[in-house]
C-alpha positions in Angstrom: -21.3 0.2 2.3 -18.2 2.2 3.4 -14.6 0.5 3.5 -15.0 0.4 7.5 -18.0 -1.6 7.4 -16.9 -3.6 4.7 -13.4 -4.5 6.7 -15.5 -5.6 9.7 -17.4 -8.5 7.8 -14.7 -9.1 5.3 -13.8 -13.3 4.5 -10.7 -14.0 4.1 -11.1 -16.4 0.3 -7.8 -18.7 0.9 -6.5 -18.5 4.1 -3.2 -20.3 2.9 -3.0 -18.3 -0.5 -2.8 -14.3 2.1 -0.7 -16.6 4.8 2.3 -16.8 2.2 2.1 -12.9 1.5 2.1 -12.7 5.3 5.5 -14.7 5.2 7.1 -12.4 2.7 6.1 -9.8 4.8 7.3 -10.9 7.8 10.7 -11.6 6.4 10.7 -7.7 5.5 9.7 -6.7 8.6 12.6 -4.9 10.3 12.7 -3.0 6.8 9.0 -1.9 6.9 9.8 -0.7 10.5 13.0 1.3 9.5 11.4 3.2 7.1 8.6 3.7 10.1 10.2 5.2 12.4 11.4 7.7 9.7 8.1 8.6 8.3 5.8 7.9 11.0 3.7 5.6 8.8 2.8 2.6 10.3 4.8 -0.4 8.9 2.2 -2.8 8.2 0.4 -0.2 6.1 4.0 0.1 4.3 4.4 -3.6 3.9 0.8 -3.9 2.0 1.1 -1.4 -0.2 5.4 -2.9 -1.0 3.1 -6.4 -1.4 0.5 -4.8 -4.3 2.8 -2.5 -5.8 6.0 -4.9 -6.1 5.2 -8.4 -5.0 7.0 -7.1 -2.4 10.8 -7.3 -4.2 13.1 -5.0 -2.3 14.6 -4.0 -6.0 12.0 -1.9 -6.9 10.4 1.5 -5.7 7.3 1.6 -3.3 6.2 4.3 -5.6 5.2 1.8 -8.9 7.4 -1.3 -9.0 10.0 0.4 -11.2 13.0 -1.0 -10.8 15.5 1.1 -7.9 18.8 1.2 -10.9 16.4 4.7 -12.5 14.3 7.1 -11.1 10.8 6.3 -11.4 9.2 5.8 -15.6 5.9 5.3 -14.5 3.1 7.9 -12.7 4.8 9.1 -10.8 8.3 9.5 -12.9 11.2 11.1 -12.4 11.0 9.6 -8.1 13.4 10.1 -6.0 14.3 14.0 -6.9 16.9 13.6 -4.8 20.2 11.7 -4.9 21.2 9.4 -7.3 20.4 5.8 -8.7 20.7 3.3 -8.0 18.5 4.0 -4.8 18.1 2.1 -1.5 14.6 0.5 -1.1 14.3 2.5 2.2 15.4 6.1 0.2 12.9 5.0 -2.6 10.0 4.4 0.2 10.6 7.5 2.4 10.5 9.6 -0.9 6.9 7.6 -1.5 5.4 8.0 1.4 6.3 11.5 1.5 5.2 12.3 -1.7 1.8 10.8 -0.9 1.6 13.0 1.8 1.1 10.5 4.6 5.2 11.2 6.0 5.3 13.2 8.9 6.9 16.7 8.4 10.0 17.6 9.9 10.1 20.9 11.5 12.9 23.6 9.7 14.3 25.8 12.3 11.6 27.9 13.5 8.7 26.2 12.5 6.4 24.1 15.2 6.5 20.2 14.3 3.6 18.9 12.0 1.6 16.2 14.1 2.0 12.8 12.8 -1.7 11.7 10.5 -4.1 9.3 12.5 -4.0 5.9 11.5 -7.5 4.5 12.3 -9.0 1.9 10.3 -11.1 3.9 8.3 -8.1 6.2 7.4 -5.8 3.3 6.5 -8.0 2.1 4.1 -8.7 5.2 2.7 -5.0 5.9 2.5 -4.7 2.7 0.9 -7.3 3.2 -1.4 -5.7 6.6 -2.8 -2.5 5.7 -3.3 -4.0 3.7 -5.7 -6.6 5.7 -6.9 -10.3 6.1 -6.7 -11.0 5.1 -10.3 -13.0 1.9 -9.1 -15.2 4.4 -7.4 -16.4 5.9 -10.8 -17.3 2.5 -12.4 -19.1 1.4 -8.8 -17.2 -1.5 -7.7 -14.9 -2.1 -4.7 -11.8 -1.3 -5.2 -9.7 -4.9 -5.8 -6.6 -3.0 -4.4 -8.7 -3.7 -1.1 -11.1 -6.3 -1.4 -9.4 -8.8 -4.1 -9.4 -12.0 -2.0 -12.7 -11.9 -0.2 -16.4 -11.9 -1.0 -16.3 -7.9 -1.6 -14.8 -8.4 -5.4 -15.3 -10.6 -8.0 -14.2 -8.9 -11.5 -13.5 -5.7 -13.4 -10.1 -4.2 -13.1 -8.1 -1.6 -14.7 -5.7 -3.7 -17.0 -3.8 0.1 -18.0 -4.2 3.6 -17.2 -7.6 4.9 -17.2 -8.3 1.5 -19.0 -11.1 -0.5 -17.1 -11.9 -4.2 -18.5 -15.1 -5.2 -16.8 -14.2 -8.9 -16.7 -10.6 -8.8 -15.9 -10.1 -10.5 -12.6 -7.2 -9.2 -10.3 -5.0 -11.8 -9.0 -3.1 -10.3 -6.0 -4.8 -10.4 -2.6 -5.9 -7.2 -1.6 -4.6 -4.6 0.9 -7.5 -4.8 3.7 -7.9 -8.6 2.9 -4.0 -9.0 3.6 -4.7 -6.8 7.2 -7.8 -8.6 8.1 -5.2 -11.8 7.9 -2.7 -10.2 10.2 -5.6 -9.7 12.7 -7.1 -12.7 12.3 -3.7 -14.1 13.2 -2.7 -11.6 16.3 0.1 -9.9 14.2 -1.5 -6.5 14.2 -4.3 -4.3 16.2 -6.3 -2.2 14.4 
């Protein structure tokens, strides 16, 4: 079953458990929007990943969670490139987003403007999947960056870095689970 199909009959687990991510979100809102406009991304994409990768605390980098006082330890280290620490969240999430690819492209003097990516459901969730990356694919389970939170997943995680434990059980809600919410709840069109 592709990520599409599995969006469109996805069950939301507990309601009130993705509901208080929503609120988080929500409060962050005019941030997710800032950074936006700048990159072209759409914000609620930008809030889930901030919510997986961060518990969505506006101290660390959309990149990884590293705190925003350094550049970046963790894959991938040494973020920002430019500037210096401490970094703003918004800096630290343009630099991201960019580095992911999924930022529009300025034009430099002469060039024409890059077109901004589609944002489709089916390219959001791959997006979303990438950024974290297809290992789950390999070991043939839905990916809990996705579907932790609804009947898609029920165990095996990667606890490290190319380390998969087939009975670990991820404990955040998952990005499309999070985005079915919003739907569910009129905050979003998709």
């Amino acid at each position: 079953m592709t990520n599409k199909e599995m969006f469109l009959i996805c069950k939301v687990s507990n309601p009130d458990q993705v509901d208080a991510v929503i609120q988080k979100i929500e409060a962050g809102k005019p941030r997710y929007q800032f950074v936006a406009q700048i990159t072209g991304v759409p914000w609620f994409f930008i809030s889930v990943v901030h919510q997986l990768e961060s518990g969505g605390k506006f101290t660390t980098h959309l990149h990884n969670g590293d705190p925003l006082t350094a550049r970046t330890k963790k894959h991938p280290a040494g973020r920002p490139l430019n500037g210096e620490p401490p970094f703003t969240w918004e800096e630290s999430a343009v630099d991201a987003l960019t580095l992911m690819g999924y930022a529009r492209k300025e034009a430099k003097p002469g060039e024409k403007k890059t077109e901004s990516l589609t944002w489709g459901i089916t390219s959001i969730l791959d997006r979303l999947e990438r950024y974290n990356g297809l290992g789950y694919r390999k070991v043939g389970i839905p990916s809990p960056y996705l579907w932790s939170g609804s009947q898609h997943y029920e165990k095996g995680k990667f606890v490290a870095d190319g380390e998969y434990n087939p009975n670990a059980v991820s404990k955040q809600i998952g990005a499309a689970v999070i985005l079915v919410r919003m739907m569910d709840r009129g905050l979003i069109q998709l």
